[in-house]
N, C-alpha and C positions, 0 to 999 in steps of 0.2 A: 519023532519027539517034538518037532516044530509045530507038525501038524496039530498035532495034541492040544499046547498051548495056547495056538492059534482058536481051536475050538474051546477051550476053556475062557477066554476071555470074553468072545462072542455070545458066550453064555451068558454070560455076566450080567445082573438087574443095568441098567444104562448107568444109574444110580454113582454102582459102585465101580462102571470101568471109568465114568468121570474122575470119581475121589482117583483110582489110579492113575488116571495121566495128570492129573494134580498132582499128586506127592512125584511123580517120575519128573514133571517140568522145576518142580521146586528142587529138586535131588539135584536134576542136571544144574541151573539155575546157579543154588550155593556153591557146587565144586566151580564154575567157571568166575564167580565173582572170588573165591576164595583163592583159585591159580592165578588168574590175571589181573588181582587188583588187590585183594587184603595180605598176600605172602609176603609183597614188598614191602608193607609194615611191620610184618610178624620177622623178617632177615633184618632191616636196616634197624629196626626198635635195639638190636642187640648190641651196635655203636654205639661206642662211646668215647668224648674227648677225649687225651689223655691227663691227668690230673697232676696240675702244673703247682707249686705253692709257693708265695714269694715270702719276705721275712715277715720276723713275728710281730713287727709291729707295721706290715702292710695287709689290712681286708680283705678277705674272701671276693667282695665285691669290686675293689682297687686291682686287685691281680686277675678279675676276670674280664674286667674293661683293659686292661694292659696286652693283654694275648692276641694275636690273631689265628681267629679259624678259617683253616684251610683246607678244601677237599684239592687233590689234584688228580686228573685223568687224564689220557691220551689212547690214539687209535681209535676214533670211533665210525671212523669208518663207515659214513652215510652209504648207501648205495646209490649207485645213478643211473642210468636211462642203458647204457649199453651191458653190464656186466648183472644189475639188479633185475632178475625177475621181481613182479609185485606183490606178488602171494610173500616170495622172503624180505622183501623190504617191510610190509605191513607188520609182520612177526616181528624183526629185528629193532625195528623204531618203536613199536608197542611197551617193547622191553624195555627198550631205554630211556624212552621218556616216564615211564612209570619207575623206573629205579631214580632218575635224575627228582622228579618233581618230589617223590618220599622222601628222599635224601635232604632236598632243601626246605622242605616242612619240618623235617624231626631235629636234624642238626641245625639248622640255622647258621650257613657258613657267611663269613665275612667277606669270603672270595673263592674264587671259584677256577682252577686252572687248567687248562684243555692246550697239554702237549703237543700239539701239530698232528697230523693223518684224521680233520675232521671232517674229510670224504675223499670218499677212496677213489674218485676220476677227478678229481679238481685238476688232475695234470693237463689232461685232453678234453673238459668238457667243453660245449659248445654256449655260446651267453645265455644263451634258451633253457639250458640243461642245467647250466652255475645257476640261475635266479631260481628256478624249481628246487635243487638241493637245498639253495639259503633260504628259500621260504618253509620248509620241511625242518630246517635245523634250527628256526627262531619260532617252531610249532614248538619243537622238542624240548629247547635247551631256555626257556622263556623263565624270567626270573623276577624277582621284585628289586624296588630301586635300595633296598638293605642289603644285596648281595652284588658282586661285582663279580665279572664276566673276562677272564682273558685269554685270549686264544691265541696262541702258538701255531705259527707256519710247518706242516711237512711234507716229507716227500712227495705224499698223496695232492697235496693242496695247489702245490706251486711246481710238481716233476722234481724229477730229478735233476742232480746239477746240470748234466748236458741237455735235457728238458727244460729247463728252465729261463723264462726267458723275463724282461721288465712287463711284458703284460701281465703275466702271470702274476709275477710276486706284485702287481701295481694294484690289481683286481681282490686281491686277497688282505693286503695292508689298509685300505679304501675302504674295506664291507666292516674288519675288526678291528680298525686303529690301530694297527700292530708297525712295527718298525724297528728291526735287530739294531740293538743295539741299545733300547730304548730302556729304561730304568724307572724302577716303577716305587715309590716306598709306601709303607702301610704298616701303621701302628712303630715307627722306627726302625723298619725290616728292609733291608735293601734287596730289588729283585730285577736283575738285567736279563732281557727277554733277550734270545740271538735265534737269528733262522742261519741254523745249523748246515741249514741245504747248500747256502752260501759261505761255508768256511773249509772251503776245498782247497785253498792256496793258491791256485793258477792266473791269479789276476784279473779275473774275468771283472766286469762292469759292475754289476753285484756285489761282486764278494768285493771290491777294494771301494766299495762305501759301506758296506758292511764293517769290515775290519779299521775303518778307520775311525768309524763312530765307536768304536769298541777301546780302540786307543784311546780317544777323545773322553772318553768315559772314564777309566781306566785312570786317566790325573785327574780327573774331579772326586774319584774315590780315594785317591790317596791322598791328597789334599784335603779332605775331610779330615784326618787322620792325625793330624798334627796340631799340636799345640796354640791354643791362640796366640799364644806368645813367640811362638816359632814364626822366625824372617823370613819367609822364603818369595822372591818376587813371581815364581810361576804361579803361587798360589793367591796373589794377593788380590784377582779379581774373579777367582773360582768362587762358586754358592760351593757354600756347605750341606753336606749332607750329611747325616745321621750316621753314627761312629760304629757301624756293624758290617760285617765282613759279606760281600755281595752272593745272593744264592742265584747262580745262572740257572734260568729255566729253555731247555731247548729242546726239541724230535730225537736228533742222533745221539748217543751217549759218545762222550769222550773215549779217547782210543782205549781198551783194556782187550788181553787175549782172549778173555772167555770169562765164563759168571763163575769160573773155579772157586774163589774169594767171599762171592755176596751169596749172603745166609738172609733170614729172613721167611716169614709165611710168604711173600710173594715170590722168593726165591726159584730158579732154576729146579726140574727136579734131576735127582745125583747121575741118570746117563746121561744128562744132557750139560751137564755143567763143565764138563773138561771140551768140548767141540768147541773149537776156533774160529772165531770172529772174520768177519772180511771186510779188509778195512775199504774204507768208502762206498759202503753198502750196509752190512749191520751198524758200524760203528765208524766215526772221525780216525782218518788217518792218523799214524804217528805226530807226524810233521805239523798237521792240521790241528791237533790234540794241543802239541804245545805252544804253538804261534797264537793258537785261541785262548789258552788258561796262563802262557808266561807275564801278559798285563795285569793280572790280579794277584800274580805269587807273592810279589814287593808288598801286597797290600795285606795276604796275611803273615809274611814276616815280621811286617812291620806290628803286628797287632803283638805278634808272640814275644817278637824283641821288649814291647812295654810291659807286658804283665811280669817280666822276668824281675823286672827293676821295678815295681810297684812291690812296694811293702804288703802284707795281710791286711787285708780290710773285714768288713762285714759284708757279707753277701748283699747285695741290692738284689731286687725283687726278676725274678725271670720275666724277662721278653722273650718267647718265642712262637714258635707255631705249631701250630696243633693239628694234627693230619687223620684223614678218616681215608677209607679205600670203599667203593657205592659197589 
């Protein structure tokens, strides 16, 4: 049967085996522009904000300068030099940089969040191996000065806690301006960054400047909080901040047994949603859990204790954030 074919095409006026590897180059041609270059338009075109409305006498156009948009991601998990073959690097980065740059054409986010693990040997690479990774990931993740860029410490980037040493996390905080503990606002939004990798509790070097700027943070958020009329002298030479309850961005999620609870499209699926977590590896220890969230409890108690004793008002207009998934 091959043979056949073989001879029928050989047959062929010259003519019309050109017009056919024309339409064959052009056939191959369109599916490969249409896999690895127009599908990313045709999946992220289907995103959409989510549609936020503030009162009736605040503008369509007032409430959408009020919002901030937000993509956030984590795990991206460059590859590097020991575990990356090239052939799966070239695939895996093609991917992602073409899902990242559509994403920030059609949505047009106001910031942009990248959870920690964004290369998977940052524990062990060698300075040779780190400057090659971070010239590949400011290929990838390259953006205009309308969008803001922040990046999150993880396990991958800086090891694990026993991994982990001041080079590591020095090397890392140096390339992304990052620093636990470090508080970031936008649009009225409060967002305290923590490298998670360092909230082990054992006092290591790390973790008790880690946790202490978190303290330190911690009375400048509650202090926020309070009345300008209210005496209090701890507070009388704190900056104020913006009177919204802190959203911690970190790698490790807070202690929980398992995804039993969280629903959601990104959710668990149902056999895997009862399997138990291990703590200080999937997720922050107990102990860890609460020594890191017990400086902010005060802060939304104290939010719920005022709304109690606030009379009914009129809605003021929503601030919040608006989240897409690339």
């Amino acid at each position: 049967m091959l043979g056949s074919s073989s001879t029928t095409v050989k047959n062929l006026p010259l003519k019309k085996r050109l017009c056919f590897l024309l339409k064959l180059v052009c056939f191959v041609s369109s599916v490969l522009i249409f896999c690895e270059f127009l599908i990313y338009y045709v999946v992220i075109f289907q995103c959409r904000w989510p549609d936020v409305k503030g009162g009736a006498h605040i503008s369509e156009k007032e409430t959408s300068a009020s919002l901030l948009k937000a993509i956030i991601l984590a795990d991206t998990h460059l590859l590097g030099e020991i575990k990356g073959h090239w052939l799966d690097k070239l695939r895996r980065e093609w991917q992602m940089e073409r899902s990242f740059q559509t994403a920030l054409w059609l949505l047009q986010p106001d910031i942009v969040f990248i959870l920690g693990d964004v290369f998977d040997e940052g524990k062990w690479s060698s300075p040779q191996a780190w400057a090659d990774d971070v010239r590949r990931f400011g290929k990838m993740f390259r953006h205009s000065d309308f969008t803001e860029l922040v990046v999150i410490a993880g396990n991958h980037d800086i090891g694990f806690h026993y991994e982990m040493t001041t080079y590591k996390v020095n090397r890392f905080e140096k390339l992304f301006n990052f620093t636990s503990g470090k508080l970031i606002t936008r649009k009225g939004i409060n967002f305290v960054l923590v490298n998670s990798v360092a909230m082990e509790g054992d006092g290591c070097a790390v973790c008790r400047t880690s946790e202490a700027k978190l303290v330190a943070l911690s009375h400048k958020l509650n202090c926020s909080q309070q009345k300008p009329n209210h005496s209090n002298k701890r507070c009388s030479d704190v900056e104020k901040l913006p009177a919204s309850e802190p959203i911690l961005l970190q790698h490790y999620p807070l202690y929980r047994k398992s995804d039993a609870e969280c629903t959601g499209e990104d959710s668990a699926p149902p056999e895997e949603k009862n399997i138990l977590f291990k703590e200080k590896y999937d997720v922050l220890s107990q102990e860890a859990s609460l020594k890191h969230s017990v400086a902010f409890v005060l802060l939304i108690c104290m939010k719920k204790k005022k709304k109690k004793k606030k009379k009914k008002k009129k809605k003021s207009p929503v601030l919040g954030i608006r989240a897409t998934w690339v």
